[in-house]
MIDRENVO-892926 format. One record per residue (C-alpha): residue in one letter; x, y, z. Coordinates in Angstrom, 3 decimals. Layout:
// residues N
r r: A	x: X	y: Y	z: Z $
...
***
This chain:
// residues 331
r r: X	x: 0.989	y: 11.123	z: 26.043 $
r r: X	x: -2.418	y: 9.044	z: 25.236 $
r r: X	x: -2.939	y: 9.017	z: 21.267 $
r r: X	x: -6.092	y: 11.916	z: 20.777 $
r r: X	x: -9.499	y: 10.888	z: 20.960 $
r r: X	x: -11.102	y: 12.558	z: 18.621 $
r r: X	x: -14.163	y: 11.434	z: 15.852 $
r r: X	x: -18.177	y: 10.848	z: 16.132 $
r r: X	x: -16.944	y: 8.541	z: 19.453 $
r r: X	x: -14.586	y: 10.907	z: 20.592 $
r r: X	x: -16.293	y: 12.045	z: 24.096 $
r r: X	x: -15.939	y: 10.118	z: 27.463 $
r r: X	x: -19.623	y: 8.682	z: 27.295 $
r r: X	x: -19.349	y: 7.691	z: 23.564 $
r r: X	x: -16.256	y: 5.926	z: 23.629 $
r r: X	x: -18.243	y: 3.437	z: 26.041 $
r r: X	x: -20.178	y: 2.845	z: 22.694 $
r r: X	x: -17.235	y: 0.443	z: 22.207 $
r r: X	x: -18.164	y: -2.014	z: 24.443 $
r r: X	x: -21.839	y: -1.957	z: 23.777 $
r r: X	x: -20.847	y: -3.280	z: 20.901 $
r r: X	x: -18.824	y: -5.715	z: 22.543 $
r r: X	x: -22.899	y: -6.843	z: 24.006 $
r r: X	x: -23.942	y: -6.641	z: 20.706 $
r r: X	x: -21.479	y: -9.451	z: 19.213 $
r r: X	x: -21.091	y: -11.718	z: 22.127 $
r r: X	x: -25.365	y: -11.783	z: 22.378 $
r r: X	x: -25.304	y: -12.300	z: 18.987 $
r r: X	x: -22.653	y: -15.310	z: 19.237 $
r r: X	x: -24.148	y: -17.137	z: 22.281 $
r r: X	x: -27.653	y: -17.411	z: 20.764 $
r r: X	x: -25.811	y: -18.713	z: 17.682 $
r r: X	x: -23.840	y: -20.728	z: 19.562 $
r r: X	x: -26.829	y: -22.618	z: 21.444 $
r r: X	x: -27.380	y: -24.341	z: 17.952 $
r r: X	x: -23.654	y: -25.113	z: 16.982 $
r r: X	x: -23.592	y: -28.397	z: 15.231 $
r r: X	x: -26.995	y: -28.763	z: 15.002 $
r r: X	x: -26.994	y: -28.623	z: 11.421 $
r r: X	x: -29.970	y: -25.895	z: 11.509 $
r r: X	x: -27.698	y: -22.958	z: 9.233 $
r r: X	x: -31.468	y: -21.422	z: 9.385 $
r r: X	x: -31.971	y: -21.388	z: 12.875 $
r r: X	x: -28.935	y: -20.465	z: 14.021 $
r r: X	x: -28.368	y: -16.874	z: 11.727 $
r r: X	x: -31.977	y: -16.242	z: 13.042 $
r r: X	x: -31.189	y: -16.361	z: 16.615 $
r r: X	x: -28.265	y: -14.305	z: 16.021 $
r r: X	x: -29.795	y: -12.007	z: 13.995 $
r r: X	x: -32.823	y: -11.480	z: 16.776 $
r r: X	x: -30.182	y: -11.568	z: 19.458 $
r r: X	x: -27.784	y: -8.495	z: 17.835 $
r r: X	x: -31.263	y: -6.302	z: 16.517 $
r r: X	x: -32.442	y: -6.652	z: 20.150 $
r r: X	x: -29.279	y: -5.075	z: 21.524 $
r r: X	x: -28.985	y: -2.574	z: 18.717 $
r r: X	x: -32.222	y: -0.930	z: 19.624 $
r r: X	x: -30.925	y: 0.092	z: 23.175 $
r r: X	x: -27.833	y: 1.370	z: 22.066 $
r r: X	x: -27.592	y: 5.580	z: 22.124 $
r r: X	x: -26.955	y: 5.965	z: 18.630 $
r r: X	x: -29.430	y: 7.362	z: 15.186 $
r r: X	x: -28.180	y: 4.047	z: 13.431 $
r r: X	x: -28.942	y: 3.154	z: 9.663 $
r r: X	x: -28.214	y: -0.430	z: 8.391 $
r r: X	x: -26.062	y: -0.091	z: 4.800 $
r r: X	x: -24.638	y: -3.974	z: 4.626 $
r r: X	x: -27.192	y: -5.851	z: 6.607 $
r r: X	x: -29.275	y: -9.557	z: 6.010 $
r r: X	x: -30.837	y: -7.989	z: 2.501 $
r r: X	x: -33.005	y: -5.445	z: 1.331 $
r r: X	x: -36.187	y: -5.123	z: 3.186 $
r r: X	x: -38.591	y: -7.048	z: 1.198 $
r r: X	x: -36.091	y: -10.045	z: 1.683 $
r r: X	x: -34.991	y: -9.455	z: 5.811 $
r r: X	x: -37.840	y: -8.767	z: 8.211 $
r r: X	x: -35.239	y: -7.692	z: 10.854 $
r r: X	x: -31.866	y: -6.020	z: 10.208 $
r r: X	x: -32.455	y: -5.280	z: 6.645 $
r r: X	x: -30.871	y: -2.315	z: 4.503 $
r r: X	x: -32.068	y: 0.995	z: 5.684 $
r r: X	x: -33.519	y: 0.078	z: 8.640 $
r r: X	x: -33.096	y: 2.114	z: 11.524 $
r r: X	x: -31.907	y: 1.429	z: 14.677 $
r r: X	x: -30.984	y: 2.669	z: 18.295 $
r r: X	x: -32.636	y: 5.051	z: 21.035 $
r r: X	x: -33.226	y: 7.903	z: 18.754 $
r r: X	x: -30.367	y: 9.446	z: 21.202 $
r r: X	x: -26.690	y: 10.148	z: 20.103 $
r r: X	x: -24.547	y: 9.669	z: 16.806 $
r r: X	x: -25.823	y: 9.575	z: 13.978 $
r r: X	x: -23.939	y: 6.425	z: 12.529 $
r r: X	x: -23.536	y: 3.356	z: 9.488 $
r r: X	x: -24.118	y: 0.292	z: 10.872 $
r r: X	x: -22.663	y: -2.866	z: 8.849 $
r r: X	x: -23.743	y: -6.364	z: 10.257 $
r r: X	x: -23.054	y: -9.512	z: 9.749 $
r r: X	x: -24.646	y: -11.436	z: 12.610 $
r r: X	x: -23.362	y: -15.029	z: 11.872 $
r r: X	x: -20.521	y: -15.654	z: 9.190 $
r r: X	x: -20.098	y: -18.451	z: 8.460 $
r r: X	x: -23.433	y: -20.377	z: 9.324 $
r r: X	x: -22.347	y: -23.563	z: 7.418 $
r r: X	x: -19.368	y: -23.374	z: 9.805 $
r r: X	x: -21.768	y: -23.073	z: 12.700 $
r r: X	x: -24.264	y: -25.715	z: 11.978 $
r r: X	x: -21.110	y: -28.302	z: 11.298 $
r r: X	x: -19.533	y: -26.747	z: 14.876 $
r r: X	x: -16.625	y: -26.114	z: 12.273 $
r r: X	x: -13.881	y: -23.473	z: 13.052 $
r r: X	x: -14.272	y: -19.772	z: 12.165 $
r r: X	x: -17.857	y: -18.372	z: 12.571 $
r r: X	x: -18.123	y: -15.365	z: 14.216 $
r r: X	x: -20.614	y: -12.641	z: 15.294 $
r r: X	x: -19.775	y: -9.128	z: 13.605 $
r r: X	x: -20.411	y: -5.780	z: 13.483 $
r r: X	x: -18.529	y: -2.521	z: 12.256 $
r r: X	x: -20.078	y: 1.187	z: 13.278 $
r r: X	x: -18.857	y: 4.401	z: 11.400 $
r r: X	x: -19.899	y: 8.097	z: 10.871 $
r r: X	x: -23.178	y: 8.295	z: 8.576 $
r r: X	x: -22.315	y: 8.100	z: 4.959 $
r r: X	x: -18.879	y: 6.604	z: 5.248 $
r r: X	x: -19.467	y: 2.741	z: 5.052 $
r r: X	x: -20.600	y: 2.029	z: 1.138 $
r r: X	x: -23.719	y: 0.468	z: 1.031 $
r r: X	x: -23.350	y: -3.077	z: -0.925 $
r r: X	x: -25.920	y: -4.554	z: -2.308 $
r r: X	x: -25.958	y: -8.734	z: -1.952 $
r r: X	x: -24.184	y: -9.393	z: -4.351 $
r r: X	x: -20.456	y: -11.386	z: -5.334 $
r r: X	x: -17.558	y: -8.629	z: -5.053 $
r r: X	x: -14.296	y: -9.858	z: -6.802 $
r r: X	x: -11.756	y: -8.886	z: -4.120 $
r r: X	x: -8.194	y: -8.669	z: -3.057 $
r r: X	x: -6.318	y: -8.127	z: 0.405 $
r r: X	x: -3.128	y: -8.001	z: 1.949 $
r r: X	x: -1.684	y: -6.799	z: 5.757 $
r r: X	x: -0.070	y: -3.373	z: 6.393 $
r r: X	x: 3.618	y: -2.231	z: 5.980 $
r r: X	x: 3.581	y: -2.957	z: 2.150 $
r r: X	x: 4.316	y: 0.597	z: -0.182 $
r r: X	x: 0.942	y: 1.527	z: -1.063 $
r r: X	x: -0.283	y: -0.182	z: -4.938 $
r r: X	x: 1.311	y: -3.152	z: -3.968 $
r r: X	x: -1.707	y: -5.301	z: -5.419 $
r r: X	x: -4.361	y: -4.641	z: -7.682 $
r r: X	x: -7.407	y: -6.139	z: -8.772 $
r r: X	x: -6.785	y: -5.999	z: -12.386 $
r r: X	x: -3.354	y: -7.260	z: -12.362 $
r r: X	x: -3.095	y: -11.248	z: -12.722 $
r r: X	x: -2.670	y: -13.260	z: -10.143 $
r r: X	x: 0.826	y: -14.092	z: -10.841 $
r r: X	x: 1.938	y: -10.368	z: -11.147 $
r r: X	x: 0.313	y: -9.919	z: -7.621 $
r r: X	x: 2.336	y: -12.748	z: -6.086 $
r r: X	x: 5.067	y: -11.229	z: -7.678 $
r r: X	x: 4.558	y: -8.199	z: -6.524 $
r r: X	x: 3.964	y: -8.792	z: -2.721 $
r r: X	x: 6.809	y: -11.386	z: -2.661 $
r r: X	x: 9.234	y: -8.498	z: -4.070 $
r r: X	x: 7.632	y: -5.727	z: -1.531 $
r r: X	x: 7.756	y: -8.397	z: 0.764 $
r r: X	x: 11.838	y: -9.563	z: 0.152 $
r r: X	x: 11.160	y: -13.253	z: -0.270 $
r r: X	x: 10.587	y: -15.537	z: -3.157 $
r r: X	x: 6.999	y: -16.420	z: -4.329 $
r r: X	x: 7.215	y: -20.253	z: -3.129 $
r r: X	x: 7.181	y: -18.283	z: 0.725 $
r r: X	x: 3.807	y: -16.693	z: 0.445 $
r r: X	x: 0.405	y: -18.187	z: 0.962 $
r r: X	x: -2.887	y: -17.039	z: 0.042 $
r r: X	x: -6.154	y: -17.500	z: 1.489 $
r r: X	x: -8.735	y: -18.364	z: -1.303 $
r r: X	x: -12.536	y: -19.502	z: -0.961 $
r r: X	x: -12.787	y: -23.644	z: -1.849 $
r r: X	x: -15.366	y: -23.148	z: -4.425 $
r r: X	x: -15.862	y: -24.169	z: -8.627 $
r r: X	x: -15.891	y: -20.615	z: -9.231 $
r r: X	x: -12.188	y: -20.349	z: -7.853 $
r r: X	x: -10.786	y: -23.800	z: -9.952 $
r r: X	x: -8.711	y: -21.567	z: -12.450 $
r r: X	x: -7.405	y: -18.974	z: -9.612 $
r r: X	x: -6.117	y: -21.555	z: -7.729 $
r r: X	x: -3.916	y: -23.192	z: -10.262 $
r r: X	x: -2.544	y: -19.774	z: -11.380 $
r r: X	x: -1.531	y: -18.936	z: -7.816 $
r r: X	x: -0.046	y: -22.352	z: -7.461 $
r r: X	x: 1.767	y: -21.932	z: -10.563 $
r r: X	x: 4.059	y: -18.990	z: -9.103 $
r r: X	x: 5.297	y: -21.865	z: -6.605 $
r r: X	x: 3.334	y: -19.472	z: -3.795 $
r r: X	x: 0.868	y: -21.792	z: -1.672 $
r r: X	x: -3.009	y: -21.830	z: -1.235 $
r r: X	x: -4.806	y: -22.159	z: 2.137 $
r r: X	x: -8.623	y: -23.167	z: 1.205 $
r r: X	x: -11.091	y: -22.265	z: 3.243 $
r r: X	x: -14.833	y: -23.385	z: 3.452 $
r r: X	x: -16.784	y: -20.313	z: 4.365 $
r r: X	x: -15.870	y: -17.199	z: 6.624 $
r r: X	x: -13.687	y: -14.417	z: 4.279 $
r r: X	x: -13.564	y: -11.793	z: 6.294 $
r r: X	x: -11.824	y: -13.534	z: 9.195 $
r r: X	x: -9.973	y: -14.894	z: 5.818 $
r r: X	x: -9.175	y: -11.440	z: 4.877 $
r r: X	x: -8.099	y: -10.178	z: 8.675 $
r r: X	x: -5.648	y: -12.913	z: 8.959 $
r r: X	x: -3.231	y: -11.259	z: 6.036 $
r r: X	x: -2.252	y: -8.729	z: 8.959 $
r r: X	x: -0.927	y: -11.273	z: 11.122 $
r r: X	x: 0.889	y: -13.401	z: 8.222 $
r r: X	x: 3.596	y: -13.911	z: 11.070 $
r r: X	x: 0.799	y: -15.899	z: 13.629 $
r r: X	x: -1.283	y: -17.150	z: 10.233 $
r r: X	x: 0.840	y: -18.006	z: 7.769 $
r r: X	x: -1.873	y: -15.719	z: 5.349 $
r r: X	x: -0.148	y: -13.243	z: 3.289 $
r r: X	x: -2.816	y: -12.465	z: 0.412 $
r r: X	x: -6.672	y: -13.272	z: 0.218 $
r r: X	x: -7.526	y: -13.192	z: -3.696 $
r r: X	x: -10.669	y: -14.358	z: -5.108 $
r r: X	x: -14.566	y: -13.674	z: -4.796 $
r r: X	x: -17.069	y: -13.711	z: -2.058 $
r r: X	x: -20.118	y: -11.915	z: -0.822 $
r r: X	x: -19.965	y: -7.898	z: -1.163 $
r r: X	x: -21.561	y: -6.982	z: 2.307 $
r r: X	x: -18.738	y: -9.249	z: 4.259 $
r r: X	x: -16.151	y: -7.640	z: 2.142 $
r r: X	x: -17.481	y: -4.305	z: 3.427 $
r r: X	x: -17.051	y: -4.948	z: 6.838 $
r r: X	x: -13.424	y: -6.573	z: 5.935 $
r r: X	x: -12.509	y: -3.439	z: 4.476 $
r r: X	x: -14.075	y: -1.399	z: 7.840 $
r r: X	x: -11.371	y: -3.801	z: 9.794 $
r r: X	x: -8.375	y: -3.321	z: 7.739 $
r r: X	x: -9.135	y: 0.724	z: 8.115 $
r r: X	x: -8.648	y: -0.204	z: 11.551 $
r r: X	x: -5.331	y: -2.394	z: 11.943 $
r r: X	x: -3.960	y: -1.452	z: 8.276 $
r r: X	x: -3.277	y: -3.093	z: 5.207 $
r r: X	x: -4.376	y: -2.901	z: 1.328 $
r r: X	x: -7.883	y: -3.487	z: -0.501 $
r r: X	x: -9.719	y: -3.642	z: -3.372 $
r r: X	x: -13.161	y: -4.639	z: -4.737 $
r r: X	x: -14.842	y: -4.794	z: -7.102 $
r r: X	x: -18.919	y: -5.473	z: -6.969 $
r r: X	x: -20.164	y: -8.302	z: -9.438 $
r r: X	x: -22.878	y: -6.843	z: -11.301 $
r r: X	x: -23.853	y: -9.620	z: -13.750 $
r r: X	x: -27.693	y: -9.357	z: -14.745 $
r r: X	x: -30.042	y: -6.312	z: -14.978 $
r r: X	x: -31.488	y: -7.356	z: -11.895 $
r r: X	x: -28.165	y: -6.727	z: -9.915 $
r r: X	x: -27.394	y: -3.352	z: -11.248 $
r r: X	x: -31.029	y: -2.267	z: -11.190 $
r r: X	x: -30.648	y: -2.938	z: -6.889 $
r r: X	x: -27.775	y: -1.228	z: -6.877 $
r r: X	x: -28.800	y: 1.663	z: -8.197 $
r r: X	x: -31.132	y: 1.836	z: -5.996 $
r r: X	x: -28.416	y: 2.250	z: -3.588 $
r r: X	x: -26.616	y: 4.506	z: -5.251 $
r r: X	x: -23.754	y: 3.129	z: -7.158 $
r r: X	x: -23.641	y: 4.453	z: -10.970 $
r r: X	x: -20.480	y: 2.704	z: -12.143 $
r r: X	x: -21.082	y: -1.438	z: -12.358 $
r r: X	x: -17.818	y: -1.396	z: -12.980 $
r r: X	x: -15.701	y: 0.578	z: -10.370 $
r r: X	x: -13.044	y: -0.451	z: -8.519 $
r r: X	x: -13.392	y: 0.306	z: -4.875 $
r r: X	x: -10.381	y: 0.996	z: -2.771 $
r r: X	x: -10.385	y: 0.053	z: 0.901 $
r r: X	x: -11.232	y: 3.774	z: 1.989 $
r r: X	x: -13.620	y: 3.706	z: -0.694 $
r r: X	x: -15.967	y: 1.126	z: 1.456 $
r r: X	x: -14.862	y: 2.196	z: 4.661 $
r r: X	x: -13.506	y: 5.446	z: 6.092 $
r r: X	x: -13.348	y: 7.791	z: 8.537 $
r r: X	x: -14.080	y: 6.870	z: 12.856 $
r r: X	x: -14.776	y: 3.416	z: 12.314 $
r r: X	x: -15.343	y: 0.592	z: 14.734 $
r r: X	x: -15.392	y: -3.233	z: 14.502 $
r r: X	x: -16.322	y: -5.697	z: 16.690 $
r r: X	x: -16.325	y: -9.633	z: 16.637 $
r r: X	x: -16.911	y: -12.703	z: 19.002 $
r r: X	x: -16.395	y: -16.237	z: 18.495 $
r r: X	x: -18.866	y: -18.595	z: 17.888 $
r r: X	x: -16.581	y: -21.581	z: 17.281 $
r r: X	x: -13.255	y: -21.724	z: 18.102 $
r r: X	x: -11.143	y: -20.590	z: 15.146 $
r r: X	x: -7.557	y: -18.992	z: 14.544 $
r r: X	x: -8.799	y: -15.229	z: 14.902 $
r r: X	x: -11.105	y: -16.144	z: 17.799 $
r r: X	x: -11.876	y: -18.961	z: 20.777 $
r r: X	x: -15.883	y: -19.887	z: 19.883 $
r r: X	x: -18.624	y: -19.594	z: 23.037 $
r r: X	x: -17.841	y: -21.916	z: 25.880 $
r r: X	x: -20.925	y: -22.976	z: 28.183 $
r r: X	x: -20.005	y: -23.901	z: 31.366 $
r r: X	x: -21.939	y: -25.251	z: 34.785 $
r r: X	x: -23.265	y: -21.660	z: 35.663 $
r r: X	x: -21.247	y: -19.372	z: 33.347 $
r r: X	x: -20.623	y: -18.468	z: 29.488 $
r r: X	x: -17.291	y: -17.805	z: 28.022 $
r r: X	x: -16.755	y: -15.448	z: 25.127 $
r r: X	x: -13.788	y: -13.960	z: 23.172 $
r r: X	x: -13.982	y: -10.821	z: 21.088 $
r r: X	x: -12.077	y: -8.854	z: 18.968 $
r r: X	x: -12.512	y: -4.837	z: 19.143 $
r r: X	x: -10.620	y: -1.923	z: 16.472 $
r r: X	x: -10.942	y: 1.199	z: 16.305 $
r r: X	x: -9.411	y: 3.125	z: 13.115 $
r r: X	x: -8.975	y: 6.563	z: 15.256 $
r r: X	x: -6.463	y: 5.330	z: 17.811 $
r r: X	x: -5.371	y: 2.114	z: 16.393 $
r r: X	x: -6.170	y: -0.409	z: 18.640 $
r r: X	x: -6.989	y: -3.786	z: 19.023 $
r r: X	x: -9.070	y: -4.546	z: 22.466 $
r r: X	x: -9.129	y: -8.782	z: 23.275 $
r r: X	x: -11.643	y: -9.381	z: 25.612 $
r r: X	x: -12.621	y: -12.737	z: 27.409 $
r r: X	x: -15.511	y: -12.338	z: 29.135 $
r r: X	x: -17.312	y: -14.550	z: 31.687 $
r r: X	x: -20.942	y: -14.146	z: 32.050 $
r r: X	x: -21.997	y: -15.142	z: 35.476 $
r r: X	x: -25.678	y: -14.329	z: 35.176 $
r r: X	x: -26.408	y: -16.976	z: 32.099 $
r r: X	x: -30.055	y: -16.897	z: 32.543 $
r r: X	x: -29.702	y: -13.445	z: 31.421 $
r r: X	x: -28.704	y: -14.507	z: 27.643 $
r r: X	x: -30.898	y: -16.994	z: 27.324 $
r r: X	x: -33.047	y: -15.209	z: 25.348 $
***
């Protein structure tokens, strides 16, 4: 019998909110993708970010931004709190992140994507822009296998023993910056090995439930809160472990996120603690990386690859799609 539909997308005409969203990722992507190795970073999250708010204001949904491209003073378009959508349907989060990995983009490097997650109103925690000191691993581990305050060696340990295998088998994914220097050697140290990535942590993160096709078994380290949002709104949909924890290091940083509701500066957020409930993700390549195959523009036709999950009936949609009209997304 067919797993039960149920949740704010659970009738037949919502569920084909799913692949609007698919529009909304792969417009997003191709306008990005127009500039790919340009090095215009700029221009490119611009187009995409025009390109996915045009799209989001057709689809039938009473959508509010919570993780968006800033507060409103700071994004013209797609900013926090900004409503979207016909006016008609669900009343829903929306959580955007309509190029990661721009410096990937601009470089025509591997990994940038178009993104988006959608879930019930109220149930996607609305992040200020700020660092979040975070932690990740895939599913099938007994639940408390890591933790954000434990050390980075007692996590290795930890995962390796939950895991069955020594430490010197594992791999984590970790962001190549200064900030990072000390986390790195201390992971290396349990004989476990690091995979250093430029940009693009929440593909980084998604790749820990696959450690079998990406050799990724942890992600560890600190990035930007909103993309760990919508990392944590995937993992609710294809399973695993996370934490976060927001880095609120000035006045100025806790004052904003006040504003948006969050009392502790100090809490540590669980995955369902970010993201919960009906939730849906969706995400198209912009260039061709190990999650996804980037935009391909051919004589007469576009080529795109996305990504779709769904945490009600856990599954993963791949779609490669071949846009015949072109002239259509040229805009």
């Amino acid at each position: 019998m067919p797993l039960a539909d149920t949740g704010i997308f659970s009738d037949r005409s919502a569920r084909g909110l799913t692949l609007e969203l698919v529009r909304v990722t792969e417009r997003a992507a191709i306008a990005a993708a127009r500039l790919r190795g340009q090095g215009k970073e700029r221009e490119a999250d611009q187009a995409a970010v025009d390109a996915m708010r045009d799209e989001l204001t057709a689809l039938p949904i009473v959508g509010t931004v919570v993780i968006g491209e800033g507060e409103r003073d700071e994004a013209p378009m797609l900013y926090i709190g900004e409503v979207l959508g016909t006016g008609n349907g669900p009343e829903v989060d929306i959580a955007v992140d309509p190029l990661e990995g721009t410096t990937l983009c601009a470089k025509d490097m591997p990994g940038a994507i178009a993104v988006m997650a959608l879930a019930e109103k109220g149930t996607l925690l609305a992040a200020p822009d700020v660092y979040m000191q975070k932690i990740a691993i895939g599913p099938g581990y007994p639940p408390g296998t890591i933790d954000l305050d434990k050390s980075p060696a007692e996590n290795i340990a930890a995962l390796a023993k939950a895991k069955g295998v020594e430490p010197s088998a594992l791999t984590a994914i970790i962001l190549d910056r200064p900030r990072h220097i000390d986390l790195v050697a201390a992971v290396r140290a349990t004989g476990a090995g690091v995979r250093l990535i430029s940009d693009g942590d929440i593909a980084a993160i998604i790749h820990t439930t696959a450690p079998e096709e990406t050799g990724v078994d942890i992600y560890l380290g600190s990035g930007a809160a909103p993309e760990g949002v919508i990392a944590a709104a995937a993992l609710c949909c294809i399973g695993g472990q996370m934490e976060g924890r927001l880095i609120l290091d000035s006045a100025d940083k806790r004052a904003r996120a006040s504003k948006m509701g969050i009392t502790d500066p100090n809490r540590k957020y669980d995955m369902h603690d970010m993201a919960r409930g009906d939730v849906i993700v969706a995400a198209t390549g912009v260039t061709d990386g190990a999650l996804l195959g980037g935009v391909r523009f051919k004589p007469g036709m576009i080529e795109t690859e996305t990504v779709v999950y769904r945490s009600n009936t856990g599954t993963v949609r791949r779609i490669a799609c071949e846009h015949r009209r072109p002239a259509l997304m040229d805009h």
